[in-house]
C-alpha positions, 0 to 999 in steps of 0.5 A, spaced: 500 500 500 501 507 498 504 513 504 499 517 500 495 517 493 501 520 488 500 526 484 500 527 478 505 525 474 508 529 468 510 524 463 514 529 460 520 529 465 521 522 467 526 519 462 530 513 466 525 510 472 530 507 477 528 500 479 530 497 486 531 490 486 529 486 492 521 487 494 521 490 489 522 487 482 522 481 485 520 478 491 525 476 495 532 477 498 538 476 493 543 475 498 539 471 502 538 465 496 542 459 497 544 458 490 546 463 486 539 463 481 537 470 482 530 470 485 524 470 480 523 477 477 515 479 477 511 479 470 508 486 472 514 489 473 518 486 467 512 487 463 511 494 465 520 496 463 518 493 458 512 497 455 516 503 457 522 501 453 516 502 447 514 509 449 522 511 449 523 511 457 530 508 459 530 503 465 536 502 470 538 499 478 539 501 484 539 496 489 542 497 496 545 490 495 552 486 495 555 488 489 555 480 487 548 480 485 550 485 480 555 480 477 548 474 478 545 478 474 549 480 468 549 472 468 542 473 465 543 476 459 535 477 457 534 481 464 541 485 464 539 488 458 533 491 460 537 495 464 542 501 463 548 503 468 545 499 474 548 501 480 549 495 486 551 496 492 552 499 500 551 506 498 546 511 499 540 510 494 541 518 493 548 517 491 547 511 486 541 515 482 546 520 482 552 516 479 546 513 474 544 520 471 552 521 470 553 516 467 547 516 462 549 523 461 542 526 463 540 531 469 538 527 476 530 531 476 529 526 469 530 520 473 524 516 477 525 511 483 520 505 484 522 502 491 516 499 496 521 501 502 518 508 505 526 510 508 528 509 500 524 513 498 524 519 504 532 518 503 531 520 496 527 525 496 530 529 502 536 529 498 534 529 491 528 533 491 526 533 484 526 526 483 520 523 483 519 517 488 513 511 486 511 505 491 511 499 486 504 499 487 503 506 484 507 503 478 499 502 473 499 510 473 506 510 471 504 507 465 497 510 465 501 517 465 504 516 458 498 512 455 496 516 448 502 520 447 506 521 440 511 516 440 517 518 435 521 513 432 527 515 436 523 515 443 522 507 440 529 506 439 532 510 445 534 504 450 538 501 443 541 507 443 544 508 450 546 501 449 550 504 443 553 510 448 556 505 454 560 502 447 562 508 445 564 510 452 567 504 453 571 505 447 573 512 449 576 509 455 581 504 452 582 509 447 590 510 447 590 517 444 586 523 446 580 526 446 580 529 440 584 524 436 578 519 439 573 524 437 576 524 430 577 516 430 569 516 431 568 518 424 562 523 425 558 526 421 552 531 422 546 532 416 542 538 417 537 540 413 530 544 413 525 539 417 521 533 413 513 532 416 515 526 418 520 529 424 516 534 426 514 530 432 522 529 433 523 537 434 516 537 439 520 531 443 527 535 443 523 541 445 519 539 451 525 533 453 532 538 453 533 542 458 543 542 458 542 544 450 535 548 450 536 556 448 529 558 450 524 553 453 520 555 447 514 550 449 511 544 443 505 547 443 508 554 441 513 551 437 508 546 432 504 554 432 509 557 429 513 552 425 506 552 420 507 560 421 509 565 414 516 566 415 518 560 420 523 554 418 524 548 422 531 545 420 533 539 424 539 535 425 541 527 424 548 525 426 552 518 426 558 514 427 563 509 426 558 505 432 551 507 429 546 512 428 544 517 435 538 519 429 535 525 429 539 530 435 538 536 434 532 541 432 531 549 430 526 553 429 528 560 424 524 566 424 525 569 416 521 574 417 524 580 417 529 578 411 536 581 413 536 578 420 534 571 421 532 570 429 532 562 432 527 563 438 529 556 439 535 551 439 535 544 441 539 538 442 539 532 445 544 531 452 546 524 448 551 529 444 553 534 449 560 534 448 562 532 441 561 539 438 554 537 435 550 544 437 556 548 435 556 546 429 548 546 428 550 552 430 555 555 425 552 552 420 545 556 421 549 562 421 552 560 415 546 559 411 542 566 415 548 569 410 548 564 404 540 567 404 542 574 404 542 576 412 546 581 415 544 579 421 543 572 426 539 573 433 537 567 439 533 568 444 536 565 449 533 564 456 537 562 461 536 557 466 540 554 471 540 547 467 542 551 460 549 554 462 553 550 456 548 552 451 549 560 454 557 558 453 557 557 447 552 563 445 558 567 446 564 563 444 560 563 437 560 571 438 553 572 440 552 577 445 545 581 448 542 586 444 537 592 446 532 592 440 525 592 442 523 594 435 524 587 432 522 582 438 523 574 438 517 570 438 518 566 444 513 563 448 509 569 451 507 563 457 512 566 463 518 561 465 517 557 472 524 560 475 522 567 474 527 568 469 527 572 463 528 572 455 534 575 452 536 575 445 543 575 443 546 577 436 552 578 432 553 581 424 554 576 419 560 580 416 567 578 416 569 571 419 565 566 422 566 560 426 567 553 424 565 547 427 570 543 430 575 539 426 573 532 427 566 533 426 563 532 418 557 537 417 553 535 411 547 539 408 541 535 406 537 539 402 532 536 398 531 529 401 524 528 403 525 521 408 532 522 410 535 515 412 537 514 419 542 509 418 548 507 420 556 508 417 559 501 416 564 500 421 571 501 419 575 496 418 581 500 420 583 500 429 584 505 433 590 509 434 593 504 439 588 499 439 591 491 437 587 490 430 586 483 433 583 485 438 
């Protein structure tokens, strides 16, 4: 039985749910079994991962546990793969959902804990207040608040995905040159081209889910108005590797009105990339195509919030600084932001030299392609700098 009824969930927020073991997705207590079979894991709960791997939400462990269960259990491959950076161990569940988010590149307050202890669950949520907490019973309206949402084909194929990083991330570790040689060794590409009908789902996605790489905040709903508008653009990103395909990570939306300033009300990214140049060069190419079309100027609006310090670093590495033009406006959500912040708008001439993206990084236009593919390069067959080709 549940402490208390919970509130409303918001389905929005919650992109890995955190699954304690013992009492919790199976009955009993792993380290008190007699052999080495892990306890038998409950239907429900395997069904209810499951189903939210379909809708896109990852799943991950965090188990105060011997860390010998987490060994048991990567002995059964087909359960091990439903979770991702699983954490077992004597430590405080608050430090292992933060060692969870790290490694998953994602922030703390996107992670939900399902746990049926009432001392978990208060430890959490005094330690991390804003991530949510369920008892395992409350686990049908977990599934109930994403029933009828719009599921894209990258949210369907997200936990491939992040299993495709931890390789990428293992990959880096054993790296024998540096991070830029690494970078270089994966052979990145970037595709960026006006948006086709079919990833305008993607870009609302990448609108309401993005917080580390999101200039403005702007809301789906605003963003879908806007982008049927006279005068507005939406371009995406896609980006690949030697390792596969991260499908379509980035988003902007352009407003073309005024023919001699072209003004971004948002600009987004997926967290997947952070780090690897992408929004840079999402970026640099805009500008660089605000210029090919004849404008004199390019302009973002930017709110700041505490999550979108790399995005404001980057607005001003790319030259982009606060201007005072309220005869020329941006287009932003009028709706006013939660922390109380504001809006700004940043902006720079397109004269003269403008940044390139970084070195390592191919940036490939897509123009005229209606259904761009999202497939994988081939594996080169050539080793990393350092690395045993027999390995």
């Amino acid at each position: 039985m549940t402490d208390t009824a919970p509130p409303p969930l918001d389905a929005d927020g919650v992109k890995c749910v955190v699954w304690d073991l013992d009492g919790t997705l199976w009955d009993d207590i792993a380290v008190e079994s007699a052999t080495d079979e892990l306890p038998v894991p409950r239907p429900a709960m395997l069904a209810a991962i499951d189903a939210l791997a379909a809708r896109g939400v990852l799943s991950s462990i965090a188990s105060r546990s011997a860390p010998a269960v987490l060994d048991r259990l990567t002995a059964v491959p087909e359960l091990r793969a439903r979770f991702l950076a699983p954490q077992v161990s004597w430590q405080d569940k608050s430090e292992s959902l933060r060692r969870i988010a790290k490694d998953l590149g994602i922030a703390v307050e996107a992670l939900l804990l399902v746990d049926d202890s009432p001392y978990e669950r208060a430890e959490v949520t005094a330690l991390l207040p804003g991530v949510r907490t369920l008892d395992p019973a409350d686990v049908p309206a977990l599934l109930a608040a994403f029933e009828g949402r719009e599921v894209t084909p990258e949210a369907r194929d997200r936990v491939r995905r992040y299993r495709t990083e931890e390789t990428r991330r293992a990959e880096g570790e054993r790296f024998a040159g540096s991070r830029e040689e690494f970078l270089r060794w994966c052979d990145m590409q970037l595709t960026v081209g006006p948006a086709t009908p079919d990833e305008v789902p993607r870009a609302l996605e990448l609108a309401a889910r993005t917080h580390r790489l999101n200039s403005s905040g702007l809301t789906p709903d605003r963003l879908r108005a806007l982008t049927a508008t006279d005068g507005h653009a939406l371009y995406t990103a896609r980006m690949t590797d030697r390792f596969g395909s991260y499908g379509i990570i980035g988003a902007a939306l352009v407003d073309r009105t005024d023919p001699g300033v072209w003004s971004v009300p948002l600009l987004a990214l997926s967290c997947r990339v952070a780090g690897r140049g992408a929004a840079a060069a999402f970026l640099f190419w805009l500008a660089e195509r605000a210029r090919a079309a004849g404008a004199a100027a390019f302009r973002v609006t930017l709110r700041p919030t505490d999550a979108n310090l790399e995005m404001r670093i980057l607005l001003r590495q790319a030259g982009l600084r606060r201007i005072d033009d309220t005869a020329a406006p941006p287009t932003p959500d009028p709706a006013p932001p939660a922390d109380g912040t504001g809006t700004a708008v940043l902006g720079r001439s397109l004269d003269g030299d403008l940044p390139h993206p970084p070195a390592w990084l191919h940036v490939l236009p897509r123009e005229d392609r209606e259904n761009p593919e999202d497939t994988a390069p081939a594996t080169p067959a050539t080793p990393a700098p350092g690395e045993d080709p027999d390995a």
